[in-house]
N, C-alpha and C positions, 0 to 999 in steps of 0.2 A: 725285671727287678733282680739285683745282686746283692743277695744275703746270705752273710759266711761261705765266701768265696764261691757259692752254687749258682747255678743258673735251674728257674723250671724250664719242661721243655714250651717249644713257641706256641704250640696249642693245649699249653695248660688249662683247666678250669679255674676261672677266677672265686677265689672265697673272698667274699667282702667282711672284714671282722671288725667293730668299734669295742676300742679299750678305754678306759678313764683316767686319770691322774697318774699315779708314779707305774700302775700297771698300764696305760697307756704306753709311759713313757721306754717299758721294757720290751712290750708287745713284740715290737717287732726284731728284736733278739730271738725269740719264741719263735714266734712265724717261721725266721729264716731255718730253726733245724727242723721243723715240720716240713719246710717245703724242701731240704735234704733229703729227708727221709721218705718225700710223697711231690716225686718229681713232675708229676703230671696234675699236679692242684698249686697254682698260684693264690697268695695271699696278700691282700690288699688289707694295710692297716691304717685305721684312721684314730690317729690320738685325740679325745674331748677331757677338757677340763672338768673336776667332778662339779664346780658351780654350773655348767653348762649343759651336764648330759641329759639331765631330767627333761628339761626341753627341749632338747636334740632329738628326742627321743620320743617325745609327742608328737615333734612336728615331723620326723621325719615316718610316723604310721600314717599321722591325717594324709600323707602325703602319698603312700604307700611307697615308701623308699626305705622301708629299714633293712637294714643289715645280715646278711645270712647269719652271722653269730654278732652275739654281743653283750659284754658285762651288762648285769645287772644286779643294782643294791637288790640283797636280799629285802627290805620293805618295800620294794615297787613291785615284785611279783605280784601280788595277787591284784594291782594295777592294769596291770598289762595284761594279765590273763585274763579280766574281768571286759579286758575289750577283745580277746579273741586274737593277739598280736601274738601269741607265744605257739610252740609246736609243743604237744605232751612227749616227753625225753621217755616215761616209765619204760615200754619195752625196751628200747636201743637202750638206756642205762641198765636194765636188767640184762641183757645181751654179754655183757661185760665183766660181769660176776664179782664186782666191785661191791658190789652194795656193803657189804658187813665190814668193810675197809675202813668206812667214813663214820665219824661221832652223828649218836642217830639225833646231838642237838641241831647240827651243820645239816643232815640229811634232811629234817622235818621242816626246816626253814624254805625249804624248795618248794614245797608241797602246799598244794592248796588246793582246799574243795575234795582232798583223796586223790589228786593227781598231781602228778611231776611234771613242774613248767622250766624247771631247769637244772644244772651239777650244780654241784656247790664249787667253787674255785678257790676261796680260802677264808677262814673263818676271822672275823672283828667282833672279840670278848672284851670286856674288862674285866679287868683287876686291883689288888693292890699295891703300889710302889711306896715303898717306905724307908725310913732314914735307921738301919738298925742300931747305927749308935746311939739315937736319941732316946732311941728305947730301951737302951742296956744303960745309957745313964739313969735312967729312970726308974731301973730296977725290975722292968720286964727281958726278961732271955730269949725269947721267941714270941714269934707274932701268934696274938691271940685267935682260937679259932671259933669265938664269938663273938657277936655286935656290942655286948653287955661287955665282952673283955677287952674290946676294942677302944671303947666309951671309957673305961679304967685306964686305959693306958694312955689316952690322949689326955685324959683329966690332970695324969700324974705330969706327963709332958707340959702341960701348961701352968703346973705351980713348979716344974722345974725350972722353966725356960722363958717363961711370959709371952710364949707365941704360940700359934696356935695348933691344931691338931691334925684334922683333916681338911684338904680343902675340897671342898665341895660346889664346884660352879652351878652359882645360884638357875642360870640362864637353861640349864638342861635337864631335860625329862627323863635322862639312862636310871640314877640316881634314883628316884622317886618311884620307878617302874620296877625296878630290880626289889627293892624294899617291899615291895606289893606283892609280888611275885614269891617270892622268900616267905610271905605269911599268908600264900594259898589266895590272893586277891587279884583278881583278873579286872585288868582295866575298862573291859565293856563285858555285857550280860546278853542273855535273850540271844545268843545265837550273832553275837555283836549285832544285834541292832539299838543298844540303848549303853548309853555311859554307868558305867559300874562303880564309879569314886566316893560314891557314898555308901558303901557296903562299910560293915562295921572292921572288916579287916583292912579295907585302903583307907580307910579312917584311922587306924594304928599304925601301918606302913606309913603314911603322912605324917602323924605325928613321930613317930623316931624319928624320921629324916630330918622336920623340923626342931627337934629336941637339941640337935646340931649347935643349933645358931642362937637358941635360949641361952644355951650353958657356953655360949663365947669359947666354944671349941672348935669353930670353922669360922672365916672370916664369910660375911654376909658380901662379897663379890661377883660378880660377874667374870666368865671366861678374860671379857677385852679389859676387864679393870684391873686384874691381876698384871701386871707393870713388863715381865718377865718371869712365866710361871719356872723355869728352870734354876735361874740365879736365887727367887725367892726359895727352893726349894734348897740349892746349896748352901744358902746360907740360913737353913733352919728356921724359916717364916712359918712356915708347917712340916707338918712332919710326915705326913704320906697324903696321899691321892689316891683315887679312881679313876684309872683311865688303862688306853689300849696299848696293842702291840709295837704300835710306831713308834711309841716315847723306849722301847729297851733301846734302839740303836741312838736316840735323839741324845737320850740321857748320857750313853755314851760318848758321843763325839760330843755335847755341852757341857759335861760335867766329869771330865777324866779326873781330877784333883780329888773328888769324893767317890771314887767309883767302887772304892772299897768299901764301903758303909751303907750303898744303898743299896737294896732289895725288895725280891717281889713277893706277893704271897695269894692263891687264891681269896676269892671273898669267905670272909666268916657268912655264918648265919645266926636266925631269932634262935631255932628247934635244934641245938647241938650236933646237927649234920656235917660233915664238910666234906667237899666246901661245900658254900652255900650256891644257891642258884644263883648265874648268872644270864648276859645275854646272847641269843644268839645271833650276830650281826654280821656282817663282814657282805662279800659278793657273791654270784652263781653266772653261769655260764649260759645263755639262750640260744635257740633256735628260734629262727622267723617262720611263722605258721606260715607267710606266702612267700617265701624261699624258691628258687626251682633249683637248688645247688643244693638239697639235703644231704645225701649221702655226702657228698665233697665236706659239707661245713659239721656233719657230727664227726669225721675223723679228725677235723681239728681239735673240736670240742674234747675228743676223747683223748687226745694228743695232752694236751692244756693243761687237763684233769689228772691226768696219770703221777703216780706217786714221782716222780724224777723231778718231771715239772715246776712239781708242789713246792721241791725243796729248790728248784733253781728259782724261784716268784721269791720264795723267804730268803734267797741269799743274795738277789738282787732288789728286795724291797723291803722285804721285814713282813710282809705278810702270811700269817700262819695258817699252815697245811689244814686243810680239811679232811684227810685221812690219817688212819695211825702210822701205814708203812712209812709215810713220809716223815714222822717222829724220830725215827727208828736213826735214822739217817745220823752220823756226829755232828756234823753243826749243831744240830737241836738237841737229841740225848744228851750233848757234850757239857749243854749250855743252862744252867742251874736256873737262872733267872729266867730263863726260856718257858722251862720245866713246868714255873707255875703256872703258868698257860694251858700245858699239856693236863695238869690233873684238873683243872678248870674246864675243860673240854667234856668233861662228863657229864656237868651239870649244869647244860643252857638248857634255856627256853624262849619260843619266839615271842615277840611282841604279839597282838592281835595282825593277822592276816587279812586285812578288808584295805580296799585300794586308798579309803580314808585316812590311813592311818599319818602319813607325814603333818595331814593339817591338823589330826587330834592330838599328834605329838608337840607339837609347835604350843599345840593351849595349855597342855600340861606343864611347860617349860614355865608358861607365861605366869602360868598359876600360881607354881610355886615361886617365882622370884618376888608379886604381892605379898604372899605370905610371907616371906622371910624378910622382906623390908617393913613388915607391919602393914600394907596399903590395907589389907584385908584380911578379918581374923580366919584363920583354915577353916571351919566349916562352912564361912559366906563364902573363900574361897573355891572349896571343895562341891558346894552347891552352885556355882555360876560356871565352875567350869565341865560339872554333868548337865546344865544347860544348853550351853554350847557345843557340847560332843550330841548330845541328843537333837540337836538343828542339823551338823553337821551329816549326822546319820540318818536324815529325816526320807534323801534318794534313797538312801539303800535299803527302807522299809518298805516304799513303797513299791518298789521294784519287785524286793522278795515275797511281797504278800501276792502281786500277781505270777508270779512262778517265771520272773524272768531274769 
């Protein structure tokens, strides 16, 4: 294979690596100065779509054919780990004396059960994107750095302007979980064997979120009903969102005409913190527990992960470093909108770590988009869907009660 003009040599080691989506798409840019710089390890890169990887990635364990390395969403970790599919990274990552490099939200996301199933490769937070004109028409000068001041300034925004404030896609569970999290409410209890949505604090987290769509300051929408979230955003349909890091460059090449006026700002919070807690989401980097290429496939891993890397992934995708040195770098320091990211990176936290969590995530979504069309008032809501988390988790009691 011929990558940036190198050749490895003819009895390289082959490292088998699967990448996802647009870091699929770059992988093997990557690869090629890895195998520059480690002429006696070849890399074999296999691009998966991210609708596809999750079952690539089953089928290719039941099969036992997975991959010497290979992205992995942070929420599938403790998935994978929970079938014995992962290698523990702790010593070789501690080997490396990286550790105090990386945001301990990006580092904790890795870890489960007390142990390290993989690096972090780069971190997928939200934020806020907002329209700062709409707010200086409105008589706010800066973005407020509470939910309560946030709530005032969309309110003012909507007798300025008759549209709406935030938009908030009915269909997703970031939203609901973030607000939970922010007032001390953890989505499952008991050592996550039982649904936690009816504690009096996600009961309040629920109701802010829902308070949204009372006071007709979020449009009651779904992600696919929103027509064109970009042009609706240009032309002041609302006025800021929550969402990730993909949208700074999106917004840029869709929206150059207003590129002056929009900005980012971490999340507010309830408790006058800031910022507020956010999530911690994004990718990490695996070992195959039945690998026979270890050594070969953690010097890529290490390779990948290294602060240089970090900022070649963010300048060829937009994906944000999971260490500080990689901050430090101009693109990023340089880059203001960037920025707010960077102080947002202090204060994540993971979702629940149980291999459940994609299908309790998926109910939560579900939950909340009844509620907000009315199908069901929030606390029938809030009670069928800790019904349904508690079925869901009904294996993983039973498992743990006999110590397996």
């Amino acid at each position: 294979m011929l990558l940036n003009g190198c050749q490895p040599a003819e009895n390289a080691e082959v490292v088998e690596f699967w990448a996802f989506g647009s870091e699929g798409e770059v992988a093997r840019q990557l690869a090629g100065e890895f195998e520059r710089l480690n002429p006696e390890i070849r890399v074999e890169v296999q691009q998966i779509p991210w609708s596809a990887a999750h079952e690539k990635l089953l089928t290719a364990y039941a099969g036992g054919n997975l991959p010497d390395v290979f992205q992995l969403g942070n929420t599938w970790i403790a998935e994978f780990a929970a079938l014995r599919a992962l290698d523990d990274v702790a010593v070789r990552f501690g080997n490396t004396g990286r550790k105090d490099d990386y945001f301990e939200g990006a580092l904790d996301a890795a870890v489960v059960d007390g142990r390290m199933w993989a690096v972090p490769w780069y971190v997928d937070t939200r934020i806020l994107f907002y329209r700062r004109d709409l707010l200086e028409a409105a008589g706010i000068a800066s973005p407020p750095r509470s939910w309560e001041g946030w709530f005032d300034a969309m309110s003012r925004i909507r007798e300025h302007t008759g549209d709406f404030g935030l938009f908030l896609p009915i269909d997703e569970w970031e939203v609901p979980v973030i607000f939970a999290m922010q007032l001390g409410a953890a989505p499952l209890k008991d050592g996550n064997r039982y649904g936690g949505f009816l504690h009096p604090d996600f009961r309040a987290a629920f109701d802010s979120y829902l308070r949204w769509f009372r006071e007709k300051l979020a449009p009651a929408e779904t992600s696919g009903q929103m027509a064109n979230l970009y042009r609706e955003f240009g032309r002041g349909y609302f006025a800021a969102l929550i969402t990730g890091p993909w949208n700074l460059g999106e917004f840029r090449r869709r929206l150059p005409n207003i590129d002056a006026v929009w900005d980012t700002a971490p999340l507010p919070s309830f408790d006058g913190s800031y910022p507020g807690i956010s999530l911690a989401g994004g990718a990490s980097l695996a070992l195959a527990a039945a690998s026979k290429r270890k050594e070969a496939a953690w010097k890529l891993v290490e390779f990948l992960a290294a602060p240089p890397q970090q900022v070649r992934l963010y300048r060829l995708t937009g994906d944000l470093p999971s260490g500080r040195t990689a901050w430090r770098d101009p693109v990023l320091a340089g880059d203001r909108k960037a920025q707010s990211f960077r102080s947002q990176m202090d204060r994540l936290l993971s979702p629940p770590k149980v291999p459940e969590w994609e299908r309790i995530a998926s109910r939560i979504a579900a939950c909340a988009e009844k509620a907000v069309r009315g199908d069901m008032a929030p606390h029938a809501a809030l009670e069928a869907l800790n019904d349904e988390v508690d079925r869901i988790l009904e294996k993983r009691r039973w498992l743990l009660e006999r110590g397996l």
